[in-house]
C-alpha positions in Angstrom: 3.2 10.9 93.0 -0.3 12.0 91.7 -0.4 15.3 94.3 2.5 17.7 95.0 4.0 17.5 98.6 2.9 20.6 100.8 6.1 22.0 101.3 4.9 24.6 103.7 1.2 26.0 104.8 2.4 29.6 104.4 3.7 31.5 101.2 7.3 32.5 101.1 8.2 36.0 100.4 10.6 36.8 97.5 11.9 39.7 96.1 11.4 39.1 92.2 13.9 41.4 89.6 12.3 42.6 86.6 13.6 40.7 83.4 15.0 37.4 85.7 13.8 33.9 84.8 12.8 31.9 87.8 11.9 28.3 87.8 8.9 27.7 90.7 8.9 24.0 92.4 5.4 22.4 91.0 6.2 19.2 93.4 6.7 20.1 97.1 10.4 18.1 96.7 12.4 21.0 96.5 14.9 22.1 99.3 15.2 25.2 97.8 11.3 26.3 98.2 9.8 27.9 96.6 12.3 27.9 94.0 13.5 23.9 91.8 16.2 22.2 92.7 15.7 19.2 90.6 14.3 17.3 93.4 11.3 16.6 90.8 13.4 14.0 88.2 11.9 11.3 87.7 8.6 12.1 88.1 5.8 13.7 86.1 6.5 17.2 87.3 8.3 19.8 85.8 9.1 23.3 87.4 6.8 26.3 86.1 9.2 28.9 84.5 8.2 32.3 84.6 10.2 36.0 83.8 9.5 38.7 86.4 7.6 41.3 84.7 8.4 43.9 86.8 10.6 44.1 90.1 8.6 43.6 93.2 8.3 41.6 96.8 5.9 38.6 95.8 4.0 35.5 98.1 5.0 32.7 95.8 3.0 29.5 97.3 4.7 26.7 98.7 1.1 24.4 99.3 1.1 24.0 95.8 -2.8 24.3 95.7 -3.0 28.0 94.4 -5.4 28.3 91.9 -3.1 31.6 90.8 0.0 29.6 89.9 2.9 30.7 91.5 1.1 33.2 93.9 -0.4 32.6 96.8 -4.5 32.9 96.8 -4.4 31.9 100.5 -5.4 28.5 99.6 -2.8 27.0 102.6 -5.7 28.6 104.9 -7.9 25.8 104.6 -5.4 22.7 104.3 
């Protein structure tokens, strides 16, 4: 799998807590979205693992096409 799976054309609203480690799904596989599960093994993907700077509601995407990383940019608008 050269391209991550679209997992959903819409960003999913979290509430991030300052200080917490969070492991974003780079792959579309995850049933957990936005967050890994794992479902990546085996493949070249690896989660991206990021600590919440500060406690606060976040869009993480779930198109995987952000050019932000783990925010949304609103790039799922013109899949």
């Amino acid at each position: 799998m050269d391209l991550p799976k679209v997992a959903a054309k819409s960003p999913a609203k979290v509430e991030l807590e300052k200080g917490k480690k969070y492991a974003w799904c780079t792959c579309g596989l995850s049933d957990k979205q936005p967050f890994c599960n794992g479902a990546h093994k085996g493949s070249d993907f690896k989660p991206m693992v990021f600590v919440a700077e500060e406690s606060k509601t976040a869009h993480l995407c779930q198109c995987k096409a952000s050019k932000n990383g783990c925010y949304c940019d609103g790039t799922h608008k013109n899949l």
